[in-house]
C-alpha positions in Angstrom: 35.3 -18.7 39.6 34.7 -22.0 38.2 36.3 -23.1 35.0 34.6 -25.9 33.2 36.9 -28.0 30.6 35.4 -31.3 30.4 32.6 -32.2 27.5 31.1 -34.3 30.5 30.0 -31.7 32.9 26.8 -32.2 34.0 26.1 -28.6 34.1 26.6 -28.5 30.0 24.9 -32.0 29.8 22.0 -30.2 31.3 22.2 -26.8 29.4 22.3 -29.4 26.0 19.1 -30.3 27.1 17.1 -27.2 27.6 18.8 -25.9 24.3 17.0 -29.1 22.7 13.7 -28.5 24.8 14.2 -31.5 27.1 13.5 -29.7 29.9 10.3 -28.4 30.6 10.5 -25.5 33.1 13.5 -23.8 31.7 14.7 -21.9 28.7 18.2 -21.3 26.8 19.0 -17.5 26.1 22.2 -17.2 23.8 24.1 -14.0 23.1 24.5 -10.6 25.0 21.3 -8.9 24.1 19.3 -12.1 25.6 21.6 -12.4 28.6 21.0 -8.6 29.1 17.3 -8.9 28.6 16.9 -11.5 31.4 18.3 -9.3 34.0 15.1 -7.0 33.7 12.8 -9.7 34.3 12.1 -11.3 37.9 13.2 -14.7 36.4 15.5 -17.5 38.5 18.5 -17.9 37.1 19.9 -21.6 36.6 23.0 -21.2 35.5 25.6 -19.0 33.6 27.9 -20.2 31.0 30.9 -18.0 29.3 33.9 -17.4 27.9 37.4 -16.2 29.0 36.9 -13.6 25.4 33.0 -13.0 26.5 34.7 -11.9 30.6 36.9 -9.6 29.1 35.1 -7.2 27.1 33.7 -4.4 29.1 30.3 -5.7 28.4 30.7 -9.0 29.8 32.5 -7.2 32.9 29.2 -5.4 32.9 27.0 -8.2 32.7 28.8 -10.8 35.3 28.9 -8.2 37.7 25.2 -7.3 37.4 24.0 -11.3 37.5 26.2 -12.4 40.2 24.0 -10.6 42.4 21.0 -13.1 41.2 22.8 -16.2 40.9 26.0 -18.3 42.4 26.1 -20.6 39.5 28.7 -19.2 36.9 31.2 -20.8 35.1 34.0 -20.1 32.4 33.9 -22.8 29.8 36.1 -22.9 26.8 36.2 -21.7 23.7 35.9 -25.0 22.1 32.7 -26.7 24.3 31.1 -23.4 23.8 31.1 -23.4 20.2 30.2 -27.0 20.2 26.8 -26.0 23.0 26.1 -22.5 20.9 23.0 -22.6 19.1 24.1 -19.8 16.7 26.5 -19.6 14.0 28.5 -16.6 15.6 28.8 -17.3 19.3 29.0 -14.2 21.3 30.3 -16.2 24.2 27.6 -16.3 26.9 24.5 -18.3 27.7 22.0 -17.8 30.4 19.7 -20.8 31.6 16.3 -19.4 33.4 13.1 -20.9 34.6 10.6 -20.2 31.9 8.2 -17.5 32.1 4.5 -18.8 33.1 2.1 -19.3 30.2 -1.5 -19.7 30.0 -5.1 -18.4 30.0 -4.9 -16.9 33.2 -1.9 -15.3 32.1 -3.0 -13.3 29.4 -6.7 -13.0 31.0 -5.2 -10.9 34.2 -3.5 -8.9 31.6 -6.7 -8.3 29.5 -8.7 -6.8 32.8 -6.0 -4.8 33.8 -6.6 -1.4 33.3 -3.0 0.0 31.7 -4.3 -1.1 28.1 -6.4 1.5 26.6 -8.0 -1.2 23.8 -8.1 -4.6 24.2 -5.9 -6.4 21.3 -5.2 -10.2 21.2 -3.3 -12.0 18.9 -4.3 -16.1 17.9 -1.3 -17.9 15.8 -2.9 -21.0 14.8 -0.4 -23.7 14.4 2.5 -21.3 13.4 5.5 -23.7 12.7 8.1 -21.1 11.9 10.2 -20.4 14.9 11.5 -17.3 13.4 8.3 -15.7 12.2 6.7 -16.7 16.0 10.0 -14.6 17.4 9.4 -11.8 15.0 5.3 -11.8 15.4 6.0 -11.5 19.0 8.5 -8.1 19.0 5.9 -6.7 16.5 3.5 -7.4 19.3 5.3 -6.0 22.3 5.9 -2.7 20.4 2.3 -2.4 19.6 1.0 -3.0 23.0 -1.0 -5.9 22.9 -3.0 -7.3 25.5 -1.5 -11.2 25.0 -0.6 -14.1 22.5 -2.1 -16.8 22.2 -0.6 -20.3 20.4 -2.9 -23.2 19.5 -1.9 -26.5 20.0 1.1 -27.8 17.5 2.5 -24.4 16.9 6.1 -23.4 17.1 8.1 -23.3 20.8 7.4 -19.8 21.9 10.8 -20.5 24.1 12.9 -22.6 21.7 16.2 -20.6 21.4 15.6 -19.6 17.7 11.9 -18.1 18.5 13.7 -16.5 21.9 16.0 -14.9 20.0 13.4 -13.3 17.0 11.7 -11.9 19.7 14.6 -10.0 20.8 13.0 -10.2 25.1 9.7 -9.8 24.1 8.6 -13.1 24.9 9.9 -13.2 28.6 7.6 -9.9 29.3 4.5 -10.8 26.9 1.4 -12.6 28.6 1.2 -15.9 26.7 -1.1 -18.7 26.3 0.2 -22.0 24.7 -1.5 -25.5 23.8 -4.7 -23.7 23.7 -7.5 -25.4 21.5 -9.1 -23.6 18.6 -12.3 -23.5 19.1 -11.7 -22.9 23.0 -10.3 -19.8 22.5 -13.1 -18.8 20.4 -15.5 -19.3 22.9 -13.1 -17.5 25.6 -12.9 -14.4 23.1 -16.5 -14.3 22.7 -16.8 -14.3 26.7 -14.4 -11.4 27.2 -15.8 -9.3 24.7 -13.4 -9.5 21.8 -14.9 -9.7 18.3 -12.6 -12.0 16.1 -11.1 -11.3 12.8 -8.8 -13.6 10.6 -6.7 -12.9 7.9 -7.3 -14.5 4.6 -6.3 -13.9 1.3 -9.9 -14.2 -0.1 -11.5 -12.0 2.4 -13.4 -8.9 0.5 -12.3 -6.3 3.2 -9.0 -4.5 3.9 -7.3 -4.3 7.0 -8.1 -1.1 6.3 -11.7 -1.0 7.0 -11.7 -2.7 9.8 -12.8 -1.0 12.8 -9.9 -1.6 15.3 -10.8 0.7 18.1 -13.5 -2.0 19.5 -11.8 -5.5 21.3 -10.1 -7.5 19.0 -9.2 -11.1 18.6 -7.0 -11.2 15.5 -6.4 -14.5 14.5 -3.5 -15.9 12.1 -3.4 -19.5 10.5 -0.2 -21.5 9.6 2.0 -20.1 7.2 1.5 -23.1 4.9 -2.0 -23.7 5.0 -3.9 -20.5 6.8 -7.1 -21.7 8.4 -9.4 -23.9 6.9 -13.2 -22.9 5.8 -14.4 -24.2 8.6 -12.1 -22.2 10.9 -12.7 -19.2 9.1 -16.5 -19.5 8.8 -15.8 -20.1 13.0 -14.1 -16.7 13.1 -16.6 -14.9 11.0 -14.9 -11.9 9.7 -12.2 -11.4 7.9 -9.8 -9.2 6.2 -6.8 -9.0 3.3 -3.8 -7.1 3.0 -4.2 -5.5 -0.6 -1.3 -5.9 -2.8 -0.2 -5.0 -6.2 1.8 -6.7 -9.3 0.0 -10.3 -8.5 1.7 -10.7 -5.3 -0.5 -13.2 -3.8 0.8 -13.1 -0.1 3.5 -11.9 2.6 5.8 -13.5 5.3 3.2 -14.0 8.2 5.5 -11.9 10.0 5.7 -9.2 7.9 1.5 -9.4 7.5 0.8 -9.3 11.1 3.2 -6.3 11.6 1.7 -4.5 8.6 -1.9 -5.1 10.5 -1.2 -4.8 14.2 0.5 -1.1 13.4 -2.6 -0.1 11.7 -4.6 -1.3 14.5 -2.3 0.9 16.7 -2.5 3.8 14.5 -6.0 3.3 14.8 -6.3 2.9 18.6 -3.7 5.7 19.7 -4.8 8.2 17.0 -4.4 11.6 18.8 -7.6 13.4 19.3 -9.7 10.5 20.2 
């Protein structure tokens, strides 16, 4: 098997890149769990880049063996240049470079008229810029079953390696549509029969009254700034997350999770 030593392989030259999204068609999965989670998806595997310590452990024994049936392009690289092309502060030793995942309307439209969802739910992030909220907000979604994700122009990567690795896999199985304009997706919602709702710390309703077993557009604004009265007047309705002892608001993250699992409750509430 290949052992890479030199700083001026081309091969690291090109996984530098895709770490620092330079590369447009291909994403940079760090650590075991990621590695692992790629194998369950029909993506192409680029490339493969370990350690001598990552080989040895039964895991990686596991893991090499599994991808080499995917994928001729693996290399051993050295301690030293691995450290210096790890995103993370604790390398585990492996990387994986894949083709991203497609994105886009048609994406998480297919998903929408397919019939294994028993509710329509779709989430807007509206120029999230939080990498590790976006990662988070999008394992929150996968566990509650949601039809698709969309991001608005100027939002976070979705496939930057810190949002990859909040979302824990979730974002290489989740329908996605990114770039999308505002007002665009409004008008698409209103099209497919989702009634949007925004969160908003002024709104006069809890999350609680909403009615979640209709289709649902639930739309979230930046963490600094939220969505402007003109974007919420857009939406129409909207909704809070009541809180006690002055707390005036939550981590996105943590609000969308609190939300989405009471829309699940909602939606999969035995007996209906």
């Amino acid at each position: 098997m290949l052992k890479i030593t030199s700083r001026d392989n081309q091969r690291l030259k090109f996984a530098g890149k895709v770490c620092n999204g330079r590369v447009r068609d291909a994403i940079f999965l760090e650590g075991g769990r990621l590695a692992e989670e790629v194998l369950g998806t029909d993506l192409a595997i680029l490339d493969v880049l370990f350690t001598g310590n990552f080989r040895q452990t039964e895991r990686g024994q596991t893991f090499l063996r599994e991808i080499e049936s995917r994928t001729a392009n693996l290399a051993e690289v050295t301690e030293k240049i691995f450290n210096s092309l790890s995103d993370t502060k604790q390398p585990q030793g492996i990387i994986v470079i894949a083709a991203k995942p497609a994105t886009g309307k048609s994406v998480v439209e297919n998903n929408l008229q397919a019939k294994n969802h028993k509710l329509p739910l779709v989430v807007l992030l509206h120029q999230i810029n939080n990498p590790s909220n976006l990662g988070a907000i999008l394992r929150t979604a996968e566990a509650v079953n949601v039809s698709g994700v969309i991001l608005t122009e100027n939002s976070a990567d979705v496939f930057s390696p810190k949002a990859l690795r909040g979302a824990m896999g979730a974002s290489l199985r989740l329908p996605i549509w990114t770039n999308a304009d505002f007002s665009e997706v409004l008008s698409w919602a209103k099209e497919n029969g989702l009634m949007p709702v925004c969160a908003d710390v002024s709104a006069g309703k809890s999350y609680l009254e909403i009615d979640w077993k209709m289709p649902r557009l639930l739309v979230f604004g930046s963490e600094a700034h939220g969505l402007s009265a003109k974007e919420r007047q857009a939406v129409g309705e909207s909704l809070i997350i009541p809180m006690e002892n002055n707390v005036e608001s939550l981590n996105l993250a943590v609000s969308c999770g609190v939300i989405l699992f009471e829309a699940n409750r909602q939606i999969y509430k035995k007996g209906d």
